[in-house]
C-alpha positions as CSV (number, residue, x, y, z in Angstrom):
1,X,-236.2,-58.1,-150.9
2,X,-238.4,-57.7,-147.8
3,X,-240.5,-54.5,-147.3
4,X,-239.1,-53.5,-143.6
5,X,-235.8,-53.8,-141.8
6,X,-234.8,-56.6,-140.3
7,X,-237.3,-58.6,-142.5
8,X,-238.4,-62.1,-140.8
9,X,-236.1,-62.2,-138.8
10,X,-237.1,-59.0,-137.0
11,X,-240.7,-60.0,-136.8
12,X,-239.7,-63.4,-135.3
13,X,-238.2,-61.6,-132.6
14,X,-240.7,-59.1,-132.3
15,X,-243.3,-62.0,-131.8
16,X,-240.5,-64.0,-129.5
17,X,-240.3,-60.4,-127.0
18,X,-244.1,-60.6,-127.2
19,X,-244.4,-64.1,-126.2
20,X,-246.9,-64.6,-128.2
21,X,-248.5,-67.6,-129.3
22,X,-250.7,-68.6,-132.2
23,X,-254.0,-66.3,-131.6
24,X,-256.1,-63.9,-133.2
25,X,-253.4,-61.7,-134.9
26,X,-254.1,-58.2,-137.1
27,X,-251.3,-56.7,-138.8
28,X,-252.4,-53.3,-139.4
29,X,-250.1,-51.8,-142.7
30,X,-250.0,-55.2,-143.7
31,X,-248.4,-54.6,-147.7
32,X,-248.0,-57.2,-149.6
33,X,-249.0,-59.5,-146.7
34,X,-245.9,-61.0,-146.3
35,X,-246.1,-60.8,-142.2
36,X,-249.2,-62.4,-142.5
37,X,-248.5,-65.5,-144.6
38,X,-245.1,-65.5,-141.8
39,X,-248.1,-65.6,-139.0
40,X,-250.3,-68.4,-140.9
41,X,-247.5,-70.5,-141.4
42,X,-246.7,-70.3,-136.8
43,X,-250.4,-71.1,-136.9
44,X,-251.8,-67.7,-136.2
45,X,-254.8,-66.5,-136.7
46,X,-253.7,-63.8,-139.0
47,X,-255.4,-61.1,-141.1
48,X,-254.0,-58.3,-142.9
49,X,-255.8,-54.7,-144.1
50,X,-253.7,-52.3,-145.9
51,X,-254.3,-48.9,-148.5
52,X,-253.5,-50.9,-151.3
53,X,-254.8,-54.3,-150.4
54,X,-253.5,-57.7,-152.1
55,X,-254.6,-61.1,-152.3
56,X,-255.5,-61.9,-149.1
57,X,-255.4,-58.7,-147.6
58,X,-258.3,-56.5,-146.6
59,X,-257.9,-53.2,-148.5
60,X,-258.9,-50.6,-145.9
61,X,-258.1,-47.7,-143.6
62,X,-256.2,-49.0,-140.6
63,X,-257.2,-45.5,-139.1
64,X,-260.8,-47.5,-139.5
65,X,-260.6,-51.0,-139.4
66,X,-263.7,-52.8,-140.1
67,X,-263.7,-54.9,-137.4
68,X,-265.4,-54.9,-134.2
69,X,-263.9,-53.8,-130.6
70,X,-261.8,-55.7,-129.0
71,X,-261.8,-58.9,-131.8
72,X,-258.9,-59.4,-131.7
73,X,-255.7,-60.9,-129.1
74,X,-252.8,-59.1,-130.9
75,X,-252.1,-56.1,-133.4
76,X,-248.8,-55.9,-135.3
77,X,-247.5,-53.6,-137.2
78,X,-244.2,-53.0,-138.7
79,X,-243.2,-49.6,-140.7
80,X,-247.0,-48.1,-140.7
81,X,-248.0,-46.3,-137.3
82,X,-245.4,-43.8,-137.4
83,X,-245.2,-42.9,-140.8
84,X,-248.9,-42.9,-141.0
85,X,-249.1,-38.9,-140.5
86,X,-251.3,-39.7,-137.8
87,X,-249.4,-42.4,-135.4
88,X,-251.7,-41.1,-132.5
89,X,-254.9,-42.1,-134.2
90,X,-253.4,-45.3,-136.0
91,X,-252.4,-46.2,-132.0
92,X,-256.1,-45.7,-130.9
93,X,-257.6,-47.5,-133.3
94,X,-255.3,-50.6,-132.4
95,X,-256.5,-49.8,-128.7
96,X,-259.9,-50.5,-129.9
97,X,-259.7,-53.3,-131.7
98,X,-257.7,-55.2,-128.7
99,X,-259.3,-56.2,-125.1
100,X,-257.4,-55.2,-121.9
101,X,-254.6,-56.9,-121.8
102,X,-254.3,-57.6,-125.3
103,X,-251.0,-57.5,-126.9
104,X,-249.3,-54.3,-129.4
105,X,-246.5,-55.1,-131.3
106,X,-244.5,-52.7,-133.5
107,X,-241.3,-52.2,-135.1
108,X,-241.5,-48.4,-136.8
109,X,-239.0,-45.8,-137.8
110,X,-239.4,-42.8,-135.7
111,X,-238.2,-39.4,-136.1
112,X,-237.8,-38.5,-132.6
113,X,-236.2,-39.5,-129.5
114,X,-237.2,-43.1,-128.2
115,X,-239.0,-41.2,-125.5
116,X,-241.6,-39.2,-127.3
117,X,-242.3,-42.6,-129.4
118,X,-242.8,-44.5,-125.7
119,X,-244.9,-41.2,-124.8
120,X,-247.2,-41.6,-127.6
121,X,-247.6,-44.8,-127.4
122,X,-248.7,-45.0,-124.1
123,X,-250.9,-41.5,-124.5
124,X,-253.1,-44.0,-126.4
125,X,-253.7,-46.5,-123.6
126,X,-250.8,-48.7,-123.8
127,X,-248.2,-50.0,-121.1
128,X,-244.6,-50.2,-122.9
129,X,-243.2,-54.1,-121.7
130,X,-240.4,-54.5,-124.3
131,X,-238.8,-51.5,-125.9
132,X,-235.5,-51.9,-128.1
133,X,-233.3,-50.1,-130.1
134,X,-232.8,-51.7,-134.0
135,X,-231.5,-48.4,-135.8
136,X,-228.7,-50.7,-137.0
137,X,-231.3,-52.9,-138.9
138,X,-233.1,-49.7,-140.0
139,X,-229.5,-48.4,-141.6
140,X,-228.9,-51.5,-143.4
141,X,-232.4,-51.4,-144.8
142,X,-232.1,-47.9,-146.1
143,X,-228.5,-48.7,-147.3
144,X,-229.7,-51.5,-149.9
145,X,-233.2,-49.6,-150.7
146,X,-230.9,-47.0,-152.1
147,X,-228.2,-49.1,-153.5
148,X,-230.5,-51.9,-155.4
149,X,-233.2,-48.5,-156.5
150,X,-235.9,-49.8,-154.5
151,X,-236.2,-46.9,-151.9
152,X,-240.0,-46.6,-151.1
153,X,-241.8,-43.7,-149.7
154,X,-240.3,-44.1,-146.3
155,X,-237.0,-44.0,-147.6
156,X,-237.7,-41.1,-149.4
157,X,-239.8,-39.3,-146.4
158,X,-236.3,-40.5,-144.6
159,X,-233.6,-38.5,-146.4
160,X,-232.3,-36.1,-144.8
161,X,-233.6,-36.8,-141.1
162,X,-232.6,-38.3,-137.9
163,X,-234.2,-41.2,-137.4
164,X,-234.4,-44.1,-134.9
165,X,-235.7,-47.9,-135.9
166,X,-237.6,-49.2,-132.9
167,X,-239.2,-52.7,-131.7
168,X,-242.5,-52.3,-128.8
169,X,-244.3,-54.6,-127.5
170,X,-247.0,-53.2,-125.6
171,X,-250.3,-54.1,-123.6
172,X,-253.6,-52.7,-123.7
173,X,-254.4,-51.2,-120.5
């Protein structure tokens, strides 16, 4: 089973909205690292950091990446930034890994109106290009984490709240 709605599907058209092509690529929350072998195998330059770090994936902070500023062309990250419990400093740390005009893509559960999520986003010096709706993919996901017993901490942080499932892609200003 894949580790975020809409598996790769969703991150195929997350990459599509972005019109993105193969480049420097960091997926920030990375798991398992099953976005990045997705991103190797389009011929991206992919690399992965996450908490628990796998094979092949950097086990780090994303709050504090160890990478210099600006190295790379895109960030991606799919259910990590918003339920970080810090979205704000998980956004400004992909500011300042990306140059002006580099490219933020995200698909994240959110527990509050599209709006504040856009507001935040662009608090941390990003221009919203491509903002859509995927709740839908968000309720299937929950629906067969809790039916198959595989509901992770975001379904569990989930229960019980109003939540929206979001794609962005967004520039560095």
């Amino acid at each position: 089973m894949t580790r975020h709605p809409g598996g790769e599907a969703l991150t195929k058209k997350l990459l599509e909205l972005g019109g993105l092509s193969p480049c420097r690529v960091l997926d920030m929350g990375a798991g398992d690292g099953e976005t990045v072998s997705l991103l190797r195998s389009l011929g991206f330059d992919a690399v992965g950091i996450d908490k628990n770090g796998t094979d092949g994936i950097v086990r780090g902070d994303f709050f504090r990446c160890p990478y210099p500023d600006r190295s790379f062309d895109a960030v991606l990250s799919e259910c990590a930034f918003f339920v970080s419990g810090d979205p704000c400093a998980a956004l400004r740390e992909a500011a300042r890994l990306l140059p002006p005009g580099g490219k933020l893509l995200v698909s994240d559960v959110n527990f509050e109106k599209s709006e504040g999520m856009k507001a935040t986003i662009t608090s941390a010096g990003f221009r919203v290009l491509v903002f859509e709706d995927e709740t839908d993919a968000w309720r299937k996901y929950y629906i067969e984490c809790l039916w198959n017993g595989t509901a992770d901490p975001i379904c569990t942080y989930a229960r019980g709240r109003k939540c929206g499932y979001y794609l962005a892609v967004c520039e560095r200003i």
